[in-house]
C-alpha positions in Angstrom: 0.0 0.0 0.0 1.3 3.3 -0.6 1.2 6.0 1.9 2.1 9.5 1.6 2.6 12.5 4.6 1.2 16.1 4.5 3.7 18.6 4.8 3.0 20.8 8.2 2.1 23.8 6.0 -1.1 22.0 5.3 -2.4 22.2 9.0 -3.4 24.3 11.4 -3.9 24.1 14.9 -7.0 26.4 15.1 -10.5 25.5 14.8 -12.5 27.7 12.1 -15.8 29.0 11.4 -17.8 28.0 14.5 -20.8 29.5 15.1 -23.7 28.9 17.6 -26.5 31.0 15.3 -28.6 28.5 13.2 -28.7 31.7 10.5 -25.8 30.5 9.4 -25.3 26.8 11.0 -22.4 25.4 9.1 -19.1 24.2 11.3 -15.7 23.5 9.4 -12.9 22.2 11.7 -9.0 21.5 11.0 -7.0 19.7 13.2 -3.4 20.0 14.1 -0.9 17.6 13.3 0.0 15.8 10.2 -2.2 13.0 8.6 -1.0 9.9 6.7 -3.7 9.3 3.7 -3.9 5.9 1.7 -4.1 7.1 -1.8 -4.3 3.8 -3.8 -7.5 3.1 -2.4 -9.9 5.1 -5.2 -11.8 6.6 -1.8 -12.5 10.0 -2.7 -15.3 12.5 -2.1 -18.6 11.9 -1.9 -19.7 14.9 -4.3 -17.3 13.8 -6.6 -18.1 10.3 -6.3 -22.0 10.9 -7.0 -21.6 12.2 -10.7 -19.5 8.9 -11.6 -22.0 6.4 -11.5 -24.2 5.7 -14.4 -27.5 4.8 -11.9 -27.4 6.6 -8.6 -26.5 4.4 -6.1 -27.9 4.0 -2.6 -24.5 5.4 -1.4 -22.3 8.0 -2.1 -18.8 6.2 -0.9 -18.5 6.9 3.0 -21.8 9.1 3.0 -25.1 6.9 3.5 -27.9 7.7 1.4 -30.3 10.7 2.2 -33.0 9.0 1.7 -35.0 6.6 -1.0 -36.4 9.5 -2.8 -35.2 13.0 -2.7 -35.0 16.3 -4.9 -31.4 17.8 -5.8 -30.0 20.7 -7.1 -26.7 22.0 -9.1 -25.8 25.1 -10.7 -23.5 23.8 -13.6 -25.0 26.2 -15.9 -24.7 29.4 -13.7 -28.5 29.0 -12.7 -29.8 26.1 -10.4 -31.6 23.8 -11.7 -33.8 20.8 -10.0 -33.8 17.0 -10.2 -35.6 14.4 -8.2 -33.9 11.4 -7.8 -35.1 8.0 -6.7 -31.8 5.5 -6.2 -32.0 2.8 -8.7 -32.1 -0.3 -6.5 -35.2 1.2 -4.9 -37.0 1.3 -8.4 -35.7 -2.0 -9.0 -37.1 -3.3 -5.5 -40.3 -1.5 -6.6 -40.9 -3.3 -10.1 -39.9 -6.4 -8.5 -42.7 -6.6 -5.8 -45.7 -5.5 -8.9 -45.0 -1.8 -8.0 -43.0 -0.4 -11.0 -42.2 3.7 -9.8 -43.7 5.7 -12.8 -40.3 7.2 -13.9 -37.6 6.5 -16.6 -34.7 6.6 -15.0 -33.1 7.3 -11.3 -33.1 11.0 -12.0 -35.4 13.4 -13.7 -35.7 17.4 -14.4 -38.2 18.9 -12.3 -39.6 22.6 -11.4 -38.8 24.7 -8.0 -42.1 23.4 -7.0 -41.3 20.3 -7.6 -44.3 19.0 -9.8 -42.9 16.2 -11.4 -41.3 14.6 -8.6 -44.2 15.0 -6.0 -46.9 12.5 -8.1 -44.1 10.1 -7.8 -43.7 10.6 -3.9 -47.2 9.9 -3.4 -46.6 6.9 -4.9 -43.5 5.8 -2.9 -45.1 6.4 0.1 -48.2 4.7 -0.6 -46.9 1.5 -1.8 -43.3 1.4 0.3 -45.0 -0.1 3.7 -46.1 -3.0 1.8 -42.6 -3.7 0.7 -41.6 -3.8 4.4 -38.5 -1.5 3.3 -36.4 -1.0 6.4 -34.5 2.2 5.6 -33.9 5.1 7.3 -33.2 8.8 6.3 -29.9 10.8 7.1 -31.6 12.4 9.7 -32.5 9.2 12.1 -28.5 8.1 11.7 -27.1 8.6 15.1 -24.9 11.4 14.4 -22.2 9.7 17.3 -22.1 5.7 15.5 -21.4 7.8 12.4 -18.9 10.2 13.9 -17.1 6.9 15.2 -17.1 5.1 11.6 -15.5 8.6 9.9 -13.1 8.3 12.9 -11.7 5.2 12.3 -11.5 5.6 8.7 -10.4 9.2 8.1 -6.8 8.2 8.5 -7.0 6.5 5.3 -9.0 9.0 3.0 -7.4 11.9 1.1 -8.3 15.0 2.2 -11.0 16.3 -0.4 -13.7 13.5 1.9 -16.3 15.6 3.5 -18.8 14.7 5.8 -21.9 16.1 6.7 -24.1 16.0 9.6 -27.9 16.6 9.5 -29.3 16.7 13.2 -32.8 15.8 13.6 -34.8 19.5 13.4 -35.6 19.8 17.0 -32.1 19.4 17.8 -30.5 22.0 20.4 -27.4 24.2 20.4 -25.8 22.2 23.2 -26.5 19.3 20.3 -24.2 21.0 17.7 -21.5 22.2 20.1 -21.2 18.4 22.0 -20.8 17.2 18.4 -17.9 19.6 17.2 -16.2 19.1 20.4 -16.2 15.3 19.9 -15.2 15.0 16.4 -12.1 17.9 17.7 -11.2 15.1 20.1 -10.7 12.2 17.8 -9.1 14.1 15.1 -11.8 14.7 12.5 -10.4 17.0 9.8 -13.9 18.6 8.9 -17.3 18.2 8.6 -20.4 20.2 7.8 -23.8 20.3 11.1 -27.2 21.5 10.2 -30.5 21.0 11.2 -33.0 19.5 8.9 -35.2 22.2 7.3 -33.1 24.8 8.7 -30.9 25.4 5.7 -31.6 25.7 2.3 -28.8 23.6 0.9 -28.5 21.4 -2.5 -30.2 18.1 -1.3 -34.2 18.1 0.4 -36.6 15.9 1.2 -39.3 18.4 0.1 -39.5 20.4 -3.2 -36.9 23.3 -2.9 -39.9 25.9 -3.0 -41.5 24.7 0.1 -38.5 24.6 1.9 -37.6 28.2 0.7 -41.0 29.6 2.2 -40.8 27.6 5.3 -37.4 29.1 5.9 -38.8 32.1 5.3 -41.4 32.3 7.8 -38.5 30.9 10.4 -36.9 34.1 9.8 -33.9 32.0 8.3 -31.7 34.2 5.9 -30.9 33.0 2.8 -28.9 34.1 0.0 -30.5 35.6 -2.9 -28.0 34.0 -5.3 -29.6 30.6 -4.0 -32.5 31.9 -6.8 -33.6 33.2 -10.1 -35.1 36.3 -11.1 -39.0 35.2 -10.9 -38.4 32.9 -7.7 -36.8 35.8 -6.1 -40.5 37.7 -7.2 -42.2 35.2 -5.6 -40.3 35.1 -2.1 -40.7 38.7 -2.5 -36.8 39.1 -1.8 -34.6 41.4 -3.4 -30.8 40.6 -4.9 -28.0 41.7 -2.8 -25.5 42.0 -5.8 -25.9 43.0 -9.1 -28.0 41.7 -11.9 -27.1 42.1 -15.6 -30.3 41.7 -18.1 -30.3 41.9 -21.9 -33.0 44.6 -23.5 -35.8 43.0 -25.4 -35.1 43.7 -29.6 -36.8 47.3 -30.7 -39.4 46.3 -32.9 -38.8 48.8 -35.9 -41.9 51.2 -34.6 -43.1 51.7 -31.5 -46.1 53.6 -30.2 -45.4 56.9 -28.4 -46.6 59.4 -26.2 -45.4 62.4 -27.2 -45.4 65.6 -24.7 -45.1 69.5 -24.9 -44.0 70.5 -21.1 -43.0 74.1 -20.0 -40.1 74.5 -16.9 -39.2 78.0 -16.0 -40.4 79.6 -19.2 -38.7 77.6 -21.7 -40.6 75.1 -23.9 -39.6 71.1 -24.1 -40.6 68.0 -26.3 -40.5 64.8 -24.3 -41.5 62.0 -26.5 -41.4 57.9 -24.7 -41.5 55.2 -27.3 -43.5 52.6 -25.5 -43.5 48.5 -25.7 -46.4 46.8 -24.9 -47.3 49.8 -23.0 -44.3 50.0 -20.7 -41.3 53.1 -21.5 -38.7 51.6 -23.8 -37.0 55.1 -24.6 -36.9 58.4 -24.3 -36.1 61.8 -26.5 -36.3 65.0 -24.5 -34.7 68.3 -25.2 -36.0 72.0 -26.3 -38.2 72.9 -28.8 -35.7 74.1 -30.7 -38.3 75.3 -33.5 -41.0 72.4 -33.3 -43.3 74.9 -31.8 -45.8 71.5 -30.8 -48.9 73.3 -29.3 -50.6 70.3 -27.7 -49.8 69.6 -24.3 -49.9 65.3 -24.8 -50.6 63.6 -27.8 -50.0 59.9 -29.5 -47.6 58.9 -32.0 -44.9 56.7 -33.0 -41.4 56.7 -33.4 -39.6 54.2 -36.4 -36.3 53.5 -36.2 -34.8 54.1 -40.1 -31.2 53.6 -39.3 -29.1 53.3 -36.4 -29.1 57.0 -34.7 -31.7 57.9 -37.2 -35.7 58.0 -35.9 -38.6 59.7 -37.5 -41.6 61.2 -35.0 -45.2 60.7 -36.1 -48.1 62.5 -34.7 -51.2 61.7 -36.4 -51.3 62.1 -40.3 -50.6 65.9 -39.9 -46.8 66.2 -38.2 -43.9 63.8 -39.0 -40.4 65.0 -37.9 -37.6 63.5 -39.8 -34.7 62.5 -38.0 -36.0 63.2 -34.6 -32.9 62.9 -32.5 -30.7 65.6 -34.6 -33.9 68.5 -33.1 -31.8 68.0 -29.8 -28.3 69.0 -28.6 -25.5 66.8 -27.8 -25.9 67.2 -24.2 -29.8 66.4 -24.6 -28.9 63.3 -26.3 -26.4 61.8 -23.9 -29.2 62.4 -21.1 -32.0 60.5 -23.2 -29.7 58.0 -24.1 -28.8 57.1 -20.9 -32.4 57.4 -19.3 -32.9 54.6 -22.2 -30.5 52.3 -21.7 -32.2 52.4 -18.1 -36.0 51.9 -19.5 -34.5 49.1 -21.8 -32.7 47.2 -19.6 -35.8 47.2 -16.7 -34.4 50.0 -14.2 -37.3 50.9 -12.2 -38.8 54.4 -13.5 -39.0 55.5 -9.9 -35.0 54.9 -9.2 -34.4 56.6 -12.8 -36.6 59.7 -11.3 -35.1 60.1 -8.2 -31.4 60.1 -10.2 -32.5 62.6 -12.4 -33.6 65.4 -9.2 -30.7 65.4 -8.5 -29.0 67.1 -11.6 -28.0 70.7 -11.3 -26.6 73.1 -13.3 -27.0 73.7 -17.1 -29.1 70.3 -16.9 -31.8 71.4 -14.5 -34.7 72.3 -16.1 -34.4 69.5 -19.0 -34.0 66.6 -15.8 -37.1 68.3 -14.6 -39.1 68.0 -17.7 -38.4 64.4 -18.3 -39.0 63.9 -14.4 -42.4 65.5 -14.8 -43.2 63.2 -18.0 -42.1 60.2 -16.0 -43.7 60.2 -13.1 -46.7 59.7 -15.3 -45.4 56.1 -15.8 -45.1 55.1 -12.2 -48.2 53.3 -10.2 -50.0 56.0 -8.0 -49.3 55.1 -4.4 -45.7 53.6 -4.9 -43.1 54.7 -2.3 -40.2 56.8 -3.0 -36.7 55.7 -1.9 -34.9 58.2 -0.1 -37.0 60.7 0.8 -39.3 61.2 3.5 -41.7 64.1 4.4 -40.4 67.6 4.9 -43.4 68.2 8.0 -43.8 65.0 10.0 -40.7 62.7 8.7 -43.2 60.1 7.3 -43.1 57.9 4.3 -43.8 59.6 0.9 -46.0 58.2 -2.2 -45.7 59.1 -5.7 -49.0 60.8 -6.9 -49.7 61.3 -10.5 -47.2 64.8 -10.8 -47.0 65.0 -7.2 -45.3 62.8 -4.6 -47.6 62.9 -1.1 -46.7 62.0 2.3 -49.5 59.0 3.4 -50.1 60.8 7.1 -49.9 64.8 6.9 -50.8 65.0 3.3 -47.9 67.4 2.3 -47.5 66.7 -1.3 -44.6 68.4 -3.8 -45.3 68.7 -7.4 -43.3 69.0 -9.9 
């Protein structure tokens, strides 16, 4: 058999990472000392060992089974997606006793909800008690006969082997801390405790959206990267890092809404091109000879060329290349106000930006603000502001924004 020693530089003598609140109830421990690893054996991981088998086995090398059916998740792709998974010799154990398990293989795509693999656990569970299966889940493994197999073995795994620990879900804190204290004592390297159903994690027993709101209503924090856009909606959570979207195509013409707003004595033209009713783009900018003398009318602006747009009100006023009628410093402000509407940037947040312009920049900021706020649900809170009387929260309000207990309002 051939042996080979860790240098010292690959320990430590400090225990990691400990941490008593079940917010955040994951426990990695090194050990001091050097560790001789048999590495001729083919013992490796247990994730690794999971993706090399061509049916899923009941056993993922040193790590027992979860359970005989369960739902998984992996984010190969850059976006989680969801399996349920039923170990092959249970489906064979099942079609041998008459009671063939009504899937095609140990592992099948399912939804966050988990529709395709709850049918199935219906019909586990209805059929497995006259199979007289004696299995039990990770959960009802006594967490100490384990912790004394991984002891007596650890000396002869590499070091990627991990080991995790699910306690039972009414388990205590004194539970977690006598456990990380024994496996300190007889040398364990590492290994992962949590209670079951009190971490959203990549294996469950229950679709991964029922687990998500039951952590939720626990008060349980969890990470907003654990989810996509629309199931973030739906937990009505909000990202804590950025999110980069792509902007639908522009169709070649798109309805607009076309404006004639005064600010401080000088006329403006704000016109939104608009898909599927929602702002798409903007153009906004002086007069500069137009001399519209409607206040709001409908319209449409076609895209000819790139940078080149034609304005349509009606059969009576078409302005050729509409975006040349504004200055270069009206343009980059449009543009950018665009690039917002396009790419799903709240209108609100794009307002509350634009009041804050001063300058030579001023009065246009305010005409666009005073066309926008037109697009923005009536009672929708503004971000960063609060009222200038009694300090409460303010509303937007057609033009206006309104606090919802004096009444001050502000219009534009």
């Amino acid at each position: 058999m051939d042996y080979i020693k860790l240098p010292k530089k690959y320990t430590t003598t400090k225990i990691k990472s400990i941490s008593f609140d079940y917010n955040v109830p994951t426990y990695d421990i090194e050990v001091e000392n050097s560790h001789y690893y048999n590495l001729s054996n083919g013992i490796i991981s247990h994730n690794t060992i999971s993706l090399m088998f061509r049916t899923m086995p009941m056993s993922y090398g040193i790590e027992p089974a979860f359970g005989i059916y369960y739902w998984k998740r992996t984010r190969i792709s850059g976006e989680y997606k969801y399996y349920f998974v039923v170990p092959n010799v249970i489906r064979e154990i099942f079609t041998n006793a008459g009671y063939k398990i009504p899937m095609k293989s140990d592992t099948i795509i399912d939804t966050w909800d988990g529709k395709h693999g709850k049918p199935i656990v219906d019909f586990i569970n209805e059929h497995k008690d006259k199979l007289d299966i004696k299995f039990k889940n990770s959960t009802e493994v006594a967490v100490n006969d384990k912790l004394d197999l991984m002891t007596k073995i650890m000396n002869w795994i590499d070091s990627s082997i991990s080991v995790t620990y699910i306690l039972q879900e009414e388990s205590k804190i004194k539970d977690v801390y006598d456990l990380i204290l024994n496996a300190y004592k007889n040398n364990l390297k590492s290994l992962t405790v949590y209670r079951d159903r009190k971490m959203y994690g990549i294996i469950s027993f229950t679709p991964f959206k029922e687990q998500a709101f039951n952590l939720k209503q626990d008060g349980i924090e969890i990470h907003s990267q654990n989810f996509n856009d629309k199931e973030l909606k739906e937990l009505n959570f909000s990202r804590n890092y950025i999110s980069y979207s792509d902007a639908p195509k522009r169709p070649k013409i798109l309805d607009a809404d076309i404006y004639s707003v005064t600010v401080k004595g000088e006329k403006f033209v704000v016109a939104i091109g608009l898909l599927n009713g929602a702002p798409y783009e903007i153009f906004c900018g002086k007069m500069n000879g137009l001399q519209f003398k409607f206040n709001h009318k409908n319209g449409s602006i076609e895209k000819i060329k790139r940078g080149v747009y034609r304005l349509s009100i009606g059969d009576d006023i078409v302005v050729e290349d509409f975006a040349r009628q504004f200055t270069p410093e009206e343009q980059i402000l449009f543009r950018l106000v665009s690039t917002n509407m396009r790419h799903g940037v709240p209108t609100k947040f794009t307002i509350e930006q634009l009041s804050k312009a001063v300058d030579d920049i001023t009065s246009l900021s305010s005409a666009a603000i005073r066309v926008l706020k037109k697009y923005i649900k009536t009672g929708e809170s503004v971000t960063g502001l609060s009222c200038n009387v009694c300090g409460s929260q303010l509303v937007y309000d057609e033009d206006c924004i309104k606090c919802i207990k004096c009444g001050w309002s502000k219009c534009s």
